[in-house]
C-alpha positions as CSV (number, residue, x, y, z in Angstrom):
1,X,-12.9,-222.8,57.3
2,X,-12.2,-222.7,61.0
3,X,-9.9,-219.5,60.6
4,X,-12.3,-217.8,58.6
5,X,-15.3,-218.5,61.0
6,X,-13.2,-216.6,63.3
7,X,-12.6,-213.3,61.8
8,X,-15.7,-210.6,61.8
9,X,-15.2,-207.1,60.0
10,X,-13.7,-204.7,61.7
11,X,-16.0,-201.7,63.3
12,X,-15.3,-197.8,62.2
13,X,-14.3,-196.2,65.0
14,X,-16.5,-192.9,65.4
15,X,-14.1,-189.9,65.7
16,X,-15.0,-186.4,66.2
17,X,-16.0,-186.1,62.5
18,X,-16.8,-189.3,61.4
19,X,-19.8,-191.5,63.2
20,X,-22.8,-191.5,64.2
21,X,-24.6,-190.0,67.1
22,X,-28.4,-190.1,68.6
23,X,-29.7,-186.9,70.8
24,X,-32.6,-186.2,72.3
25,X,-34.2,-182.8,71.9
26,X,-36.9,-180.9,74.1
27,X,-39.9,-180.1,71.8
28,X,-38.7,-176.0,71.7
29,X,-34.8,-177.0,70.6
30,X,-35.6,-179.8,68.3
31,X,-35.9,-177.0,65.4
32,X,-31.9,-175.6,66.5
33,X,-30.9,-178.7,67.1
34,X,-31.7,-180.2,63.5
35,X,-30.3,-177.1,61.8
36,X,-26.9,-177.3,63.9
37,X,-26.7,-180.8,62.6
38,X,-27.1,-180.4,58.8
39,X,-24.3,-177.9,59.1
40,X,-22.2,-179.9,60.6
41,X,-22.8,-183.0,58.8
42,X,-22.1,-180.4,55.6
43,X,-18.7,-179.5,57.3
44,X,-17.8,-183.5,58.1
45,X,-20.0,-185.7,55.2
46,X,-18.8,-188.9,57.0
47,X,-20.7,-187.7,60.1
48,X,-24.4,-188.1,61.0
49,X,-26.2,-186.6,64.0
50,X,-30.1,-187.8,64.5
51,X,-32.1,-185.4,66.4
52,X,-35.2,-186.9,68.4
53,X,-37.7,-184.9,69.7
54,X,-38.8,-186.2,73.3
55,X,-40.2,-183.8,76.2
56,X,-38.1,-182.1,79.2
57,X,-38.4,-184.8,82.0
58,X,-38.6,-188.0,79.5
59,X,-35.1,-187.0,78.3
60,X,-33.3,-186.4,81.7
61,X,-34.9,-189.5,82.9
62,X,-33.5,-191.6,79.4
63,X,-29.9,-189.9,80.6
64,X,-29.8,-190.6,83.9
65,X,-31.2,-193.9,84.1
66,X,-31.2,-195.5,80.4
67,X,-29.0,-195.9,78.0
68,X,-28.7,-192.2,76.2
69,X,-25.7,-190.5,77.0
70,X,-26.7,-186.8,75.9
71,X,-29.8,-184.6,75.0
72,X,-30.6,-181.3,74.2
73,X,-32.9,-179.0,76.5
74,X,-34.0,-175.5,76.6
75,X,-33.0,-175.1,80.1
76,X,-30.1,-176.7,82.6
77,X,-31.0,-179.5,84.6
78,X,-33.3,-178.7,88.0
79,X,-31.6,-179.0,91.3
80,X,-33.6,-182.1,91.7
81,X,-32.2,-183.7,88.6
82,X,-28.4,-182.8,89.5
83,X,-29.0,-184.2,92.9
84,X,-30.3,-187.8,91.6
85,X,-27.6,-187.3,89.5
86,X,-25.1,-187.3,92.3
87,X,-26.7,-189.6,94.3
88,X,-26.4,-192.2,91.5
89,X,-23.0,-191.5,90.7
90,X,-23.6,-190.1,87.5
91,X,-21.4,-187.2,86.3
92,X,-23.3,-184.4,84.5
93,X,-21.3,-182.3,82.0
94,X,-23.9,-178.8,81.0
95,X,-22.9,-176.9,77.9
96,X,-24.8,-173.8,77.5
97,X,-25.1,-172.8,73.8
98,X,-27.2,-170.4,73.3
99,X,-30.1,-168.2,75.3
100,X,-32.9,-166.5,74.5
101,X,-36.0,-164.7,75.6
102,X,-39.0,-165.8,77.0
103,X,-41.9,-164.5,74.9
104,X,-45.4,-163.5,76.2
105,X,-47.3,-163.3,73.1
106,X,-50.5,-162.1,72.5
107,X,-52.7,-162.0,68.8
108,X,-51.8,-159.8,66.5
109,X,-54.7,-157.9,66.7
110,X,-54.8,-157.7,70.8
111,X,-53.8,-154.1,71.8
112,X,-52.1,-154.7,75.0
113,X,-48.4,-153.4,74.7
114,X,-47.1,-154.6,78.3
115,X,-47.6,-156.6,81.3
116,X,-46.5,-156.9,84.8
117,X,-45.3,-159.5,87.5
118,X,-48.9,-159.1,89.3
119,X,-50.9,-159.3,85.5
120,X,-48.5,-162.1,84.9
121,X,-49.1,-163.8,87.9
122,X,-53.5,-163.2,87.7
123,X,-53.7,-164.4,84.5
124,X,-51.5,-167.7,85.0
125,X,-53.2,-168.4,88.3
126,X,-57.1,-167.4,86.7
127,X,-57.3,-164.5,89.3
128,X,-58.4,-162.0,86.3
129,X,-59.9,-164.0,83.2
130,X,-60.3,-160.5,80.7
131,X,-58.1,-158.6,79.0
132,X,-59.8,-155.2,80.1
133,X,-58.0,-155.6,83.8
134,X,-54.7,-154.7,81.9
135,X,-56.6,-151.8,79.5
136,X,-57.1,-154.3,76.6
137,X,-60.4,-155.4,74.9
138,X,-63.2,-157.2,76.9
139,X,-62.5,-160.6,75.9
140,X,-61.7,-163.4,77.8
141,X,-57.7,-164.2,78.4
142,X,-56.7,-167.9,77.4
143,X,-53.0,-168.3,78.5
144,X,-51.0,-171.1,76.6
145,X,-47.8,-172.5,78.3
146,X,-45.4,-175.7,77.9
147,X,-46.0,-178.9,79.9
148,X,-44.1,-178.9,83.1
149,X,-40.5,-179.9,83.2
150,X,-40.1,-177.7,79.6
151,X,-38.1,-174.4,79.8
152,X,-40.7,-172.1,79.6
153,X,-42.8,-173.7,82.6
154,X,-39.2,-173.6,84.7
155,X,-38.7,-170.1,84.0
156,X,-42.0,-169.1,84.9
157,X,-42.1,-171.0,88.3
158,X,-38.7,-169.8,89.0
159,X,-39.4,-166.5,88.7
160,X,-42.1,-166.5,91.5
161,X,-40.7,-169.1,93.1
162,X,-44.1,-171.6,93.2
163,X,-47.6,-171.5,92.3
164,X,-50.0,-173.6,94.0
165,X,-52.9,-173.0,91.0
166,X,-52.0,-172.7,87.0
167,X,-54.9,-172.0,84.8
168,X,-54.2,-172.4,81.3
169,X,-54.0,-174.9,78.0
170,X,-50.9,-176.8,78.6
171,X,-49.5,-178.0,75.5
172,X,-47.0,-181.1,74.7
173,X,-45.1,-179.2,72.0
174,X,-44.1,-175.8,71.0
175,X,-45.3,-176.5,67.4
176,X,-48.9,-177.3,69.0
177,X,-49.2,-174.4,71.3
178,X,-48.4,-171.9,68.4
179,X,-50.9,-173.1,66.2
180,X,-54.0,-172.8,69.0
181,X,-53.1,-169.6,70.7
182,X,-52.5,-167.7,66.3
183,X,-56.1,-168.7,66.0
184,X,-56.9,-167.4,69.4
185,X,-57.4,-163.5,69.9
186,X,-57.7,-163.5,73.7
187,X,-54.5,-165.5,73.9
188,X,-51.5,-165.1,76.0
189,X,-48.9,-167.9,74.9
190,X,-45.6,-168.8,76.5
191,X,-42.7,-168.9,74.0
192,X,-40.0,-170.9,74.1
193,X,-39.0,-169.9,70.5
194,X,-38.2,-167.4,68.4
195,X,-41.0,-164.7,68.3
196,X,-40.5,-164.7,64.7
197,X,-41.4,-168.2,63.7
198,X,-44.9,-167.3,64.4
199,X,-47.3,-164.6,63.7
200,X,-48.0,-163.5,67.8
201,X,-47.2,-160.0,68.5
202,X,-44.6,-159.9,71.6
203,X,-45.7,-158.3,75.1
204,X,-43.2,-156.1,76.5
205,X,-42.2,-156.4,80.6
206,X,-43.5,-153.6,82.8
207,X,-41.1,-152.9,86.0
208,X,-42.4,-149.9,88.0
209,X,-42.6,-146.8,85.0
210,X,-40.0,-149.2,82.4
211,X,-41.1,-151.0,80.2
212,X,-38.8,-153.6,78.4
213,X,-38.7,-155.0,75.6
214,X,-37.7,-159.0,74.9
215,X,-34.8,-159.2,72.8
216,X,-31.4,-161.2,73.3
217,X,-30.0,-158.0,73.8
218,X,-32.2,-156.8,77.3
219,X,-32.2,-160.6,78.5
220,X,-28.3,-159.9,79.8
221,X,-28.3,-155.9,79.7
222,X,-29.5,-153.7,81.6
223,X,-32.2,-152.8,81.9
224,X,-32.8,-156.5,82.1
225,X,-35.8,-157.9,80.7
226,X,-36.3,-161.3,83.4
227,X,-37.3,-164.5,82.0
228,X,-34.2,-166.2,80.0
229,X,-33.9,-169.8,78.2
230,X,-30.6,-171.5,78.3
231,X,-30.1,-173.7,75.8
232,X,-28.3,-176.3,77.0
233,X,-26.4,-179.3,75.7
234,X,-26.0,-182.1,78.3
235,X,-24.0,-185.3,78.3
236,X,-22.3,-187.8,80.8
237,X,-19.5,-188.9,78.9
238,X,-16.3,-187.4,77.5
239,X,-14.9,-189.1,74.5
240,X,-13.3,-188.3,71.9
241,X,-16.0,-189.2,69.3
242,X,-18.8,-187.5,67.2
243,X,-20.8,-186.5,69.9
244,X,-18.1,-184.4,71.1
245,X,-17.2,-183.3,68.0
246,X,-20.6,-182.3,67.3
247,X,-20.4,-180.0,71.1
248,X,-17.5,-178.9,69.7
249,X,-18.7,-177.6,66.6
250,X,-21.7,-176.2,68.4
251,X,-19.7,-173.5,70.5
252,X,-17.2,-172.9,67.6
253,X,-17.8,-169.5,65.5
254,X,-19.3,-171.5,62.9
255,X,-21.8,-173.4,65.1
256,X,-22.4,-170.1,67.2
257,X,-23.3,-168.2,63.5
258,X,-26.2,-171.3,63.0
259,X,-27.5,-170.5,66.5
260,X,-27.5,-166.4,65.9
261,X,-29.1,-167.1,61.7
262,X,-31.7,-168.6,64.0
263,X,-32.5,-166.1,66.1
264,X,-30.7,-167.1,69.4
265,X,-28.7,-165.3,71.7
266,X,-25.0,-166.6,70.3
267,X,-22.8,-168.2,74.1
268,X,-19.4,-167.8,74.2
269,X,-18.2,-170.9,77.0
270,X,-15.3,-172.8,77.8
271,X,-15.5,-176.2,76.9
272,X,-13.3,-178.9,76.4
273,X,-11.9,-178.9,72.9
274,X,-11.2,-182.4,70.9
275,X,-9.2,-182.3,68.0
276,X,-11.2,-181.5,64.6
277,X,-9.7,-183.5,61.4
């Protein structure tokens, strides 16, 4: 009795194809993310990737100081983030995996075609509240963005470096803003998703006398259209287990073929290969 009080079943070890795996997912990936992991789970039957859906900031915070050890983002970390990273000794492995555009989207039904940094700029800050400042109808404009910390709020700020005043309906998911700014004919939404999965008509980018349109072809050509999503995987581990299998998977042709079928920008990287079997 005493010998067999001391034995206890012996745990599967995860390996790059078999195992589980838990990864938090910013509200605009969450859609990829679950779609690169039925495919891969289809490749590898003994494998199982969760996806969980948590904002920007909630899921750097749960890598850096809790227990999760790699989430999903539509953007790299901030400069802040890598920093308190470093400062607490933490390494920080970024995987970009895919890119794509960000939208400006207006209803369907709104005639605008393009808009410009300064038009941009008013209508994020509430200097012009109609659209007839940028030749469009005379209704009010109601823009629509992501909460800060997402992608498409990092983008934005980046691009004009900091705004002291944002006027618009800031909303906790991609999903959410979508569905208010379809229903909405003065609306200008932020997209940090396919322009497809929705029924908003897509502004194009005035520079000077060009205007460009937002495609995964202009957002690395040129003329270059200027606000880009990076889709980026992020861990602080290497092992030789699902998870990396999984990142593996992700940048391999198949992966990259899931992430074009969905309308991304497909990334070619290197990246630190573990054996598939």
């Amino acid at each position: 009795m005493l010998a067999f009080a001391g034995c206890t079943p012996t745990e599967k070890k995860s390996t790059p194809t078999a195992g589980s795996a838990f990864i938090y997912a910013s509200p605009a990936v969450e859609g990829l993310g679950v779609e690169l992991a039925k495919t891969f789970e289809a490749f590898y039957p003994t494998a199982r990737i969760d996806i969980g859906q948590l904002r920007a900031r909630a899921a750097v915070e749960s890598l850096l100081f809790g227990k999760q050890e790699e989430i999903f983002l539509d953007r790299p970390l901030t400069q802040a983030e890598s920093l308190a990273a470093a400062q607490h000794g933490i390494p920080i492995y970024q995987y970009p995996v895919a890119a794509l555009p960000l939208y400006f989207a207006v209803h369907p039904e709104n005639p605008v075609r393009a808009i410009d940094s300064v038009g941009l700029r008013n209508y994020l800050t509430g200097t012009w509240e109609n659209w007839e400042e940028v030749g469009g109808p005379d209704i009010p404009c109601h823009p629509y963005i992501s909460l800060p910390g997402e992608g498409g709020w990092e983008v934005c700020m980046n691009y004009y470096g900091f705004l002291d005043t944002v006027i618009a309906v800031v909303c906790s998911t991609q999903a959410d803003l979508v569905k208010k700014a379809e229903t909405d004919p003065g609306a200008l939404a932020v997209l940090s998703l396919s322009i497809k999965k929705t029924n908003l008509r897509k502004l194009w980018w005035r520079a000077g006398t060009i205007e460009i349109p937002p495609n995964i072809k202009t957002i690395v050509e040129e003329p270059r259209y200027p606000f880009k999503l990076t889709l980026t995987y992020i861990t602080k581990r290497q092992k030789q287990d699902v998870a990396a299998g999984f990142l593996t998977f992700i940048v391999s042709n198949a992966g990259q073929k899931v992430v074009a079928d969905e309308g991304y920008r497909p990334v070619t990287i290197p990246v630190r290969i573990v054996e598939m079997f």
